[in-house]
N, C-alpha and C positions, 0 to 999 in steps of 0.2 A: 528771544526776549531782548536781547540784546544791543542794538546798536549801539555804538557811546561818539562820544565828545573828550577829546583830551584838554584839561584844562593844566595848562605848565602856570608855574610860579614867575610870574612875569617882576614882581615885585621883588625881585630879588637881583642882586649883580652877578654879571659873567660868570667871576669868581666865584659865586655862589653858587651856580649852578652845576660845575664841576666840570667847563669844559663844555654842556651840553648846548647846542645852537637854539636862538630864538625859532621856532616852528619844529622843531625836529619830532618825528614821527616815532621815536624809539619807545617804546612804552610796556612799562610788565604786566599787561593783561593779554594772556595768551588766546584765553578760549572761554568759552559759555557755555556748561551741558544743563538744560530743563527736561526735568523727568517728571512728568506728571502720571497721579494714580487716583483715577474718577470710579468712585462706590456710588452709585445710583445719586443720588446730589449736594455728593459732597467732593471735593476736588484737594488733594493734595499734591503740591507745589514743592519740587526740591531743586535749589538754582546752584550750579557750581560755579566758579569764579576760580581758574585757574590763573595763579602769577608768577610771572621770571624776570628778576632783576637783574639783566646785562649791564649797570652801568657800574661804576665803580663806586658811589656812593649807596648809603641807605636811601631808601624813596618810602614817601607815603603815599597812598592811592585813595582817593574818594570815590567813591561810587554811588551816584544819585540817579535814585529810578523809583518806578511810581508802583502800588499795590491797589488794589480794588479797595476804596475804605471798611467794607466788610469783612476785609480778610483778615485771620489770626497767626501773627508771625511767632512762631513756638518756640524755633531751633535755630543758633548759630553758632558752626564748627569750622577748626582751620585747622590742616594738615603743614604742618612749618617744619622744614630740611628730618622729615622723618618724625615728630614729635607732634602729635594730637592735643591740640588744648579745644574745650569747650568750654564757651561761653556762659554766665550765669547772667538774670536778670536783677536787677539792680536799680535804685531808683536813678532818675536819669544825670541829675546834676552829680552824685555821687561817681556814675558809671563813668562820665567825663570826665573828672577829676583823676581815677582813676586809669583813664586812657593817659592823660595830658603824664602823670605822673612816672608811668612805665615809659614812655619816648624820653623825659628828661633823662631819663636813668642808662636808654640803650637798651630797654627788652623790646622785641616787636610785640605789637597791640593789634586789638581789635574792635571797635567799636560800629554795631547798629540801633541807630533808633529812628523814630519818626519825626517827621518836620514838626517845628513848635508851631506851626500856622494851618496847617493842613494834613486829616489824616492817610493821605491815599499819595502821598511820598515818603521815603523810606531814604537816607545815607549811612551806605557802611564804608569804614575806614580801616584802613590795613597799615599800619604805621611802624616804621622801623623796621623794613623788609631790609635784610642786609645786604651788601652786594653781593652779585650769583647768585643771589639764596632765591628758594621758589615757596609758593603757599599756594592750597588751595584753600576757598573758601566756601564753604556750606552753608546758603540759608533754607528755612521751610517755612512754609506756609501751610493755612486749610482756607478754605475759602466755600460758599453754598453755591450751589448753582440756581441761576435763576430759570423761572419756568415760565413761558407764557400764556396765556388764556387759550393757546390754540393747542398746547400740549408740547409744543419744541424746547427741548431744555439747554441754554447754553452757555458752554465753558470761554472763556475770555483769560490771556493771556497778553495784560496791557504791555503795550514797549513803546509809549510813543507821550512824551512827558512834556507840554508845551509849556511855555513862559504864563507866570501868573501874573497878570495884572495890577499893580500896587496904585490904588486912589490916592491923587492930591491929598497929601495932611495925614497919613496912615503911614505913619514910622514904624519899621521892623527892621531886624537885624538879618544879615544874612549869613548861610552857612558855615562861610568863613570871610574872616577881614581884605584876605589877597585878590589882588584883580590878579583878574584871568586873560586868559587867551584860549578859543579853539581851532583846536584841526581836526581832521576824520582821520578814523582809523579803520585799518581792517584785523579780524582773528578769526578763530575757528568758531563755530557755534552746532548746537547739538539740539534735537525736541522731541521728546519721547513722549508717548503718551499710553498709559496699559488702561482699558476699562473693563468694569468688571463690578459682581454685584449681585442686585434682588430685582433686577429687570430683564428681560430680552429684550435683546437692540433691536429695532428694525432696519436701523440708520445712521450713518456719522459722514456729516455734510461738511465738508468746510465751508466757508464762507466767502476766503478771497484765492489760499493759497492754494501749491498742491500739496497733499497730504496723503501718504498713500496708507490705506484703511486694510488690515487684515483683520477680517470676522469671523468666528469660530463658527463650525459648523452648527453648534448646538444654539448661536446667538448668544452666548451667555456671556461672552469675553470680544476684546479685539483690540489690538495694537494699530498705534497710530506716528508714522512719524514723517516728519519735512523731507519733501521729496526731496528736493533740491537747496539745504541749510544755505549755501552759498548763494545761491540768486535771491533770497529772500529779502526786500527791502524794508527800514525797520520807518516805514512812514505812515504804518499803519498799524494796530494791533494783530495779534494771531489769536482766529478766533475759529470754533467749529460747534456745529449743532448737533445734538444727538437726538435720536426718534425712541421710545422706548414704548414695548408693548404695555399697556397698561398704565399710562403715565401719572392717573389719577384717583390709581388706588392709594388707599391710606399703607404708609407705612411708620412701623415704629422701630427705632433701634436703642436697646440696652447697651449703654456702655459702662461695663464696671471697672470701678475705681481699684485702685490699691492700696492693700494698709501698710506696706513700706514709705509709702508717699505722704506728704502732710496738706492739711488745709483741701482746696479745688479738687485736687487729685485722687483724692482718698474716698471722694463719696461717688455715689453710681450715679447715673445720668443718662435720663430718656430724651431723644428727639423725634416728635411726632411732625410729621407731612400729611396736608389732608386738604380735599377740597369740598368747604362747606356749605351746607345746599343756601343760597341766596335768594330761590326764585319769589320768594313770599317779600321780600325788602324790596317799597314803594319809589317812584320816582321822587323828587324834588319839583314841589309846585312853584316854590318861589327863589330864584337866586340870582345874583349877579355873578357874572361872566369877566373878568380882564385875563385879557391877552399882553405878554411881558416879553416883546420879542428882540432878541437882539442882531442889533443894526450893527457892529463894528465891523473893522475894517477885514477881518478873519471870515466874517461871513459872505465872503465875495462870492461870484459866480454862480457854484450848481447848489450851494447853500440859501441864498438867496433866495432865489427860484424856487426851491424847493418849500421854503417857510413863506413867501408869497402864496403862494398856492395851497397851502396849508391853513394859513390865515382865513384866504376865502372860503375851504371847505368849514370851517368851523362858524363864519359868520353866516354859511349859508343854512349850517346844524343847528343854531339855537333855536330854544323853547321858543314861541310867542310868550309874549309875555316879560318874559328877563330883562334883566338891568344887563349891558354890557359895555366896555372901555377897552380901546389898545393903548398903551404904550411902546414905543420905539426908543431905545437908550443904545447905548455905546460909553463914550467919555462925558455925554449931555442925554437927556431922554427928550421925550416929548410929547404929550399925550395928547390922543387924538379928540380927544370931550374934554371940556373942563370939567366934569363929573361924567357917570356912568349914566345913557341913556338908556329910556326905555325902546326895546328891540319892536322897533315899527318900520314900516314902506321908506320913510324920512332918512332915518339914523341911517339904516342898511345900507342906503343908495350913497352918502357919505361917507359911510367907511368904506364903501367901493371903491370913491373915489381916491381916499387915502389907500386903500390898498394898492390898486395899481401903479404905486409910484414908490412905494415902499423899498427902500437899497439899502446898502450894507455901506456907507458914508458916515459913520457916526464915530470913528476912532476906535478908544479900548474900548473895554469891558469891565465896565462897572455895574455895578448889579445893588449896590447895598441904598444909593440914594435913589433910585427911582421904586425900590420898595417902602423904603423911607415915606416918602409921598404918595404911595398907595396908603398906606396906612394913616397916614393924614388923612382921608377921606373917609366921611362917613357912609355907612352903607344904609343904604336906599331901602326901600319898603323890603326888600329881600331882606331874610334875618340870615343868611347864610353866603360869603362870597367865595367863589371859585377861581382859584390864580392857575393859569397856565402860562408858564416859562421854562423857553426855549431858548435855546446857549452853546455855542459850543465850544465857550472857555472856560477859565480858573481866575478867581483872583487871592490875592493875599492876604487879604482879611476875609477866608471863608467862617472864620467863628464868630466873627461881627454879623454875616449874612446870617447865619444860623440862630445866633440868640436872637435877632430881630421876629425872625419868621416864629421860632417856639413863643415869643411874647404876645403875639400876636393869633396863637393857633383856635383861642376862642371861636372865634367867628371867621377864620380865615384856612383853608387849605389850598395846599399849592401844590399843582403837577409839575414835575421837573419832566424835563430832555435834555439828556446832554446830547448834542452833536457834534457825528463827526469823531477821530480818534482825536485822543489824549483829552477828554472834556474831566472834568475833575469828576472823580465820584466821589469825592467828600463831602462839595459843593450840591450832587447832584440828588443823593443819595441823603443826608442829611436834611437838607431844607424838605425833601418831601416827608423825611419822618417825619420827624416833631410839628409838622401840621397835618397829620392825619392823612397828606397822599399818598400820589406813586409817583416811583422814578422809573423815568426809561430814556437807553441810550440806544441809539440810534446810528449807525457806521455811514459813511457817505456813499456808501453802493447800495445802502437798502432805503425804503421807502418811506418816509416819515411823512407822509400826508397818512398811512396806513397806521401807523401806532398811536399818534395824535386820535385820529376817529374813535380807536378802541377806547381811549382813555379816558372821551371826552362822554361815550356810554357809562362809566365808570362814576366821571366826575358827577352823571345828574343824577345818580342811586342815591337816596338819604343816608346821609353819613349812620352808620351803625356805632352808638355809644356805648361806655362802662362794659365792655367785654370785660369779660372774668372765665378762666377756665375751672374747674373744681373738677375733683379726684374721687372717686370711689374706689379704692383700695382694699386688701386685703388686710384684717386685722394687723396691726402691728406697723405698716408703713405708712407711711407719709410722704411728701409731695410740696416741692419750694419753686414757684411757679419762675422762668427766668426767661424778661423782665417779671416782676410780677404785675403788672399791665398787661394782657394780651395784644396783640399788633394789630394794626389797621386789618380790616377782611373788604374784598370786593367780589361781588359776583363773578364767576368762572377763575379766582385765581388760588392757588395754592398756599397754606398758610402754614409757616414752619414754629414750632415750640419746642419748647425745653423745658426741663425739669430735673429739680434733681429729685433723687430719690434714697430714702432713708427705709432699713427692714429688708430689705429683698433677701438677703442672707439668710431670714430665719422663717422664710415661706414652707408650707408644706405641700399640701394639696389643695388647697385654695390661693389659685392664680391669678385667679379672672379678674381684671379691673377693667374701667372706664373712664374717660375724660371728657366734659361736658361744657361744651362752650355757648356764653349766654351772650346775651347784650340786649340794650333798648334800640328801638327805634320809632324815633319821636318820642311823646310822651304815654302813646296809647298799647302801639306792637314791642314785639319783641322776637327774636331769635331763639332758638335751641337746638344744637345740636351735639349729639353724642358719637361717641366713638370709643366700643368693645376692643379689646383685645386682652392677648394673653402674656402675660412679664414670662413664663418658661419659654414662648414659642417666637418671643420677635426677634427679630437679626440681632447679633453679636455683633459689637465695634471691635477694631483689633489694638494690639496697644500702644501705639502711636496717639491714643487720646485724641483721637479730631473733633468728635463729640464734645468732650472736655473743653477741648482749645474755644471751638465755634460760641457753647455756650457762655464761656467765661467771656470773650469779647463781643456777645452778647448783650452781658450784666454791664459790662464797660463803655459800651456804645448808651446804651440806656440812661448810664449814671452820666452820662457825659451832655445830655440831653440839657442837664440846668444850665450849662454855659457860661458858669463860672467853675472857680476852685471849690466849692464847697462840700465837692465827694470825691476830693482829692484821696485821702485817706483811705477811704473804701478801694477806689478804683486802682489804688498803687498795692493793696491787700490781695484785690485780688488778681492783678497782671501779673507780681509774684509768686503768689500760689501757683496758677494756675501755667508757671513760665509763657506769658503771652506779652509782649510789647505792649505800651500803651503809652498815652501822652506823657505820662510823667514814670516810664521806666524806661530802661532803656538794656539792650544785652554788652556787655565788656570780656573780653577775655586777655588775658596774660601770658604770653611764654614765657612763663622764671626760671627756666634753665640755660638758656643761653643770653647772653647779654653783650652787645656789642656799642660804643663807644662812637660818637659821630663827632666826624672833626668838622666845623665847620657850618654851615649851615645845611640842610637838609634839600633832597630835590621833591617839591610836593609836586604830585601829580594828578591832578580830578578828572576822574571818570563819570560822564552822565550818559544819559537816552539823546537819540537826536532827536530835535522837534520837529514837527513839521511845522516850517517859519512862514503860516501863513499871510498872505499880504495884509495890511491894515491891522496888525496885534500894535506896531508903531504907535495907535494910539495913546501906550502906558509911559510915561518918565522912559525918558531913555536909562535914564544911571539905575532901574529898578526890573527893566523887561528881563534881561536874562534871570528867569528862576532868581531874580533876588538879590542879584549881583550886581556888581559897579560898572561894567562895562556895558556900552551900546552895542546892541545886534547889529550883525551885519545884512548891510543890504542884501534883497534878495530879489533878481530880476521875475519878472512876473509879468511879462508881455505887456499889456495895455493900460497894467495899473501900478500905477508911482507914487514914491513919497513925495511928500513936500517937507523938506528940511528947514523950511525958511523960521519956523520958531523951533526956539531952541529945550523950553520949555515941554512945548506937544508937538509931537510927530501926528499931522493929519493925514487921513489915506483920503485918496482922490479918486474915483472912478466912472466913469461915464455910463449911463446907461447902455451904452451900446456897446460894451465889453461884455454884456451877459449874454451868452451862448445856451437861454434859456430852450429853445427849438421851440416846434407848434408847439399850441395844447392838445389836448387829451380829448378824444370824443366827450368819452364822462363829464371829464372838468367841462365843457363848452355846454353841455347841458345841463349841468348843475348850475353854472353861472350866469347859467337863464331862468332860473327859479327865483318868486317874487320872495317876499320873507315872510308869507304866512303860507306855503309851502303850493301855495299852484304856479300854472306856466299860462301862458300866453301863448295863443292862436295867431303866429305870423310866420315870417319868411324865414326867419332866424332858428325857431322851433324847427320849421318844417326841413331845411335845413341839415339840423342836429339828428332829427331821427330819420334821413335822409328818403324823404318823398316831397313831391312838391307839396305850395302850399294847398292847391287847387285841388288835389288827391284828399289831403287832410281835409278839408273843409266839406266835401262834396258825401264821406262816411260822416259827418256827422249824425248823430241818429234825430230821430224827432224828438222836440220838445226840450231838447238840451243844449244849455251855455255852452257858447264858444271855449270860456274859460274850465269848464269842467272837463269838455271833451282834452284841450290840448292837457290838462294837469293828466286825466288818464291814460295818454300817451305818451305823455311824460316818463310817467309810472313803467309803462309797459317797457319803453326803451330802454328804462335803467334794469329791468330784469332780463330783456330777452338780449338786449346786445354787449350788456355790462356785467354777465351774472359773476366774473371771475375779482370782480374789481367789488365786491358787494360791501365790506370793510368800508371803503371810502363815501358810499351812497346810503347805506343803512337807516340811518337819521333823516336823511334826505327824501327816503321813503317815506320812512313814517311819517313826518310833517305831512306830504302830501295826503297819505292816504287819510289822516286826521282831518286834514281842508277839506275832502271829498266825502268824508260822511256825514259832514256838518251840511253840504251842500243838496239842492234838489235833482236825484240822479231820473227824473221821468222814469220810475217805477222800476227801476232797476237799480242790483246789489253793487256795491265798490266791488267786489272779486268779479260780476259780472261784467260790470265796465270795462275795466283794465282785462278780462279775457278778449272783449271785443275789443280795443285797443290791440292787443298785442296781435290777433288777426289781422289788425290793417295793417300794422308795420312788417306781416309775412308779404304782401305786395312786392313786388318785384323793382328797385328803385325806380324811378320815375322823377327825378328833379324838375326837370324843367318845363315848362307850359308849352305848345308849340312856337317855335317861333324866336322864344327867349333866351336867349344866350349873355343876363345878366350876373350881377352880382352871386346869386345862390350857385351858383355855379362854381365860382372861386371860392365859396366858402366851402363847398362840397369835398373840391380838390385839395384844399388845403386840411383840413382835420380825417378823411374819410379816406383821399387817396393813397 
């Protein structure tokens, strides 16, 4: 989890520091141990934080690192020279006080809470470490795991915390007043992982590292840990998938409360996982489409390329019919229509053009003013518009972005992606609730032209309103839905709930309930579905409360939706009940047994994640890029792409098209971006080409009585199945559209499945490129995408 950044108190004199050298490497964080414990999908996080103060003074150590926004931080423990203190929560400005007041005094402290700007960063403080003296520290976590529409469920273990981006005119404070300095460090580090549960595994995949996997014979368990802790480099997250038999049965788990406990704790709590049947919920006949993609300087190289290419697949996916807009932002945006055109032969062939020129030249990452101006715009005959944004940073005012998007979630829903490690999930994960999307993130080894397609089947299903779940119980119980909102539902995805529940104690033999999820769609259909089960028969939670924890930050994420303070109150009620952090709690703990006495000024010490500094973040205030801090990032060579210093003001990233190490394209792509926009292809060289026979072959099976343009669309067709079937995700829509053009059209007495059968027969032909004789063009185009 671990890598850090030693931040020394540079603000301080010589004298102050006690002796210690500007840069010195000396630092009391010894080691990292993470021990993770995964119950079918839910993930429990225990992070150790071992410290030895060699220097002759007291030290304090900050520790700045990022958590999933949906995770529920429960527990903070510190072992100090033999003496156990545990943390209580506490509202936050109080918990600081609190801190601030044990350092004046000489007891070591401890303080974790969450950033005032962003929920998916986390600083704990260890204060008054005395000299020699050692501490370990204890946090926990629970966190859900996410599931995707193909059945792979996966665990994520962020460690890679990038610079937020701070907007011109958006003043905020930062963590602490002192400039800093960094240096790297090295320590021991540790990653356990025990799984185990109400699934058999099929599978546990890592993602990048090595991880070496022991699975019990029976499947029902298996230990996972880092091959090699020491080679692991922290520039990317640690992450791994698990396969589990039966991914998509319903499960329920009972967690009961305790009546030694008060408040959250005390009452019992159901969480239901289930995947709702969708197939009956209609397309979307009318909507507008904008694309939000970011251009800044971070998204250099195989990021680029990659949302290039993305771009096309999606302009080549829309309905007939749609309103559709890009946008390109960075530190300035730019939109590619001065309104949303309607998606015709015209528009397409000009956003082509903008497409293929599209770079990552645009500075930081600013994100709140070109939403700003989306929203300025009226939407068009569609009564419904569809935001897709793509990003793969953080800025500083994520609850500026966030209450803009929920004001707005009437008539607007937005697909997030964060790209790339360290993207916020505050940022990412937020803006698609409260507009009724989905978020997905995206690592830069996997394929985001593939998860964009899935999402984009997603985005054009008629939004399903006024979900409500209802209870049928057993006499005497009752049922407090959490949120009481049911959450967004999309076809093939899994939907998790909560509940509390009140009675279970005084059941007898009437067990049997049910929970019944409704909703409208449109104003005519509707939804219904149920789900049986038995309260004696569902999985037991154990007592660690993770159920507890999940749901109450849950209620907290929910309450937190208004975007202001006005469920301050609530959400501070129940972050303490329920011991869970929240924006305005925070955990504090005290050693009042020993007390020791600092002469002088103190040596502070900040520990962070290192970022990955990718080229062009430069575009933010320099006095603001580190995380928030006063100091300017240090340059970072980057082969071909350089700052420009010359204003002092804005750091712009400079890069030349010909730095992108984009390689060919893809057979796919090369015949998808030969499809017109009402989803047929064209009878030429280029076609014949792509499905690699000459053109003279293709034209000569033409059959009787049939267009040029129908024959090459069903060959089209047929290529994208017989030579593409593995890549099907990325062409899916691309089918469709076609096969829609082709039933519309006169197939001379024959069926679209008949055609495209005879299509795919010509393409069993044996290549054949070139005509006798010809040794042009189609020939290099063959060797280039084919060979």
């Amino acid at each position: 989890m671990y890598g850090l950044r030693i931040q020394h108190d540079v603000g301080a004199s010589s004298q102050d520091k006690a002796g210690v050298l500007p840069g010195s490497k000396t630092v009391p964080l010894k080691s990292v141990g993470v021990d993770v414990t995964i119950k079918g999908f839910v993930a429990n996080v225990q992070s150790t934080l071992t410290y030895e103060n060699q220097k002759e003074v007291a030290v304090e150590t900050v520790f700045v690192f990022p958590i999933d926004d949906q995770s529920a931080v429960y527990q903070f423990e510190a072992d100090i020279d033999g003496r156990h203190i545990v943390a209580e929560c506490q509202d936050k400005e109080q918990a600081r006080e609190t801190y601030k007041d044990a350092l004046k005094t000489g007891h070591t402290a401890m303080l974790l809470s969450e950033s005032d700007t962003s929920g998916d960063v986390f600083e704990c403080k260890l204060g008054n470490l005395p000299p020699h003296g050692a501490a370990t520290l204890t946090f926990s976590y629970v966190t859900e795991l996410t599931t995707g529409s193909e059945g792979i469920v996966t665990f994520t273990l962020p460690t890679v915390l990038n610079p937020r981006y701070t907007p011109p005119g958006f003043e905020m404070s930062p963590p602490s007043s002192d400039a800093i300095q960094y240096t790297d460090i090295q320590y021991q580090m540790r990653f356990v992982t025990k799984v185990e549960g109400q699934h058999l595994i099929k599978a546990i995949v890592p993602k990048m590292d090595m991880l070496k996997v022991d699975l019990a014979d029976d499947k029902k368990s298996a230990n996972v840990t880092l091959d090699d802790a020491t080679k692991f480099k922290f520039d990317h997250d640690l992450s791994l998938t698990l396969e589990y038999e039966d991914v998509f049965q319903p499960t329920v788990i009972l967690e009961k409360g305790q009546n030694s406990k008060e408040g959250f704790l005390k009452s019992d709590v159901v969480m239901m996982d289930f995947l709702p049947d969708l197939r009956s919920v209609p397309e979307l006949t009318e909507a507008e489409f904008v694309f939000v993609i970011d251009c800044s300087g971070s998204m250099g190289g195989d990021r680029i390329a990659k949302a290039k290419e993305t771009v096309l697949l999606l302009l080549k996916s829309l309905p007939v019919g749609c309103f559709f807009n890009v946008v390109a932002f960075g530190s300035s945006f730019k939109w590619w229509f001065t309104s949303s055109m309607k998606y015709d032969e015209n528009s397409l062939e000009e956003a082509l053009k903008l497409q293929k020129v599209l770079d990552a030249n645009l500075g930081g990452t600013e994100i709140l003013r070109p939403l700003e101006s989306l929203y300025a715009q009226p939407l068009h005959t569609a009564k419904f518009r569809q935001v897709f944004l793509l990003t793969d940073g953080g800025v500083s005012n994520t609850n500026q972005v966030i209450t803009l998007a929920r004001k707005n979630a009437d008539n607007t829903r937005i697909f997030t992606f964060g790209i790339g490690e360290g993207a916020s999930t505050s940022l990412v994960r937020n803006v698609a609730k409260v507009t009724n999307g989905l978020a997905t993130f995206v690592t830069d080894k996997e394929k985001l032209q593939n998860k964009v397609m899935t999402v984009l089947k997603h985005a054009m299903q008629l939004p399903v309103t006024n979900l409500n779940l209802e209870w049928n119980l057993p006499p005497g119980c009752t049922a407090i839905n959490i949120p009481q909102q049911a959450p967004v539902v999309f076809k093939g995805q899994k939907v998790i709930i909560y509940a509390l529940i009140n009675g279970v104690e005084h059941l007898n033999e009437d067990t049997q309930c049910s929970a019944v999820l409704k909703g409208d769609i449109g104003k005519e259909n509707s939804i219904h579905y149920t789900l049986n089960f038995d309260l004696m028969t569902v999985v037991k939670s154990d007592d660690s409360f993770p159920v507890h924890r999940l749901a109450a930050q849950t209620q907290i994420k929910d309450f937190e939706k208004s975007g202001d303070d006005s469920k301050k109150g609530e959400i501070t009620l129940i972050s303490m009940s329920a011991n869970v952090v929240s924006r305005y709690t925070a955990f504090v703990g005290v050693d009042k047994e020993k007390k020791e006495l600092v002469d002088g000024g103190r040596l502070v010490e900040r520990h962070r994640f290192p970022k990955r500094l990718r080229c062009g973040f430069s575009g933010a205030e320099r006095r603001n890029i580190q995380l928030y801090t006063s100091k300017p990032m240090p340059k970072v060579p980057c082969g071909d792409i350089g700052y420009d210093r010359t204003d002092r003001e804005r750091t712009k990233c400079r890069m030349s098209g010909s730095v992108y190490k984009q390689g060919r394209t893809s057979g796919v792509m090369t015949l998808i971006d030969l499809q017109k926009f009402d989803g047929s292809w064209v009878l030429d060289r280029e076609l014949a080409a792509a499905v690699c026979l000459s053109e003279d072959v293709l034209k000569s099976k033409l059959p009787d009585n049939l267009d040029t343009s129908v024959w090459a669309t069903a060959l089209g067709v047929a290529c994208l199945q017989k030579k593409f079937a593995s890549e099907k995700t990325l062409w899916e829509l691309i089918e469709k559209k076609a096969l829609s053009w082709l039933s519309s059209q006169n197939l001379a007495g024959k069926t679209v499945s008949e055609l495209v059968t005879l299509a795919r027969d010509v393409l069993s032909t044996p290549p054949r490129l070139l005509s006798e004789g010809d040794e042009g063009e189609q020939h290099i185009w063959y060797r280039k995408y084919f060979v």
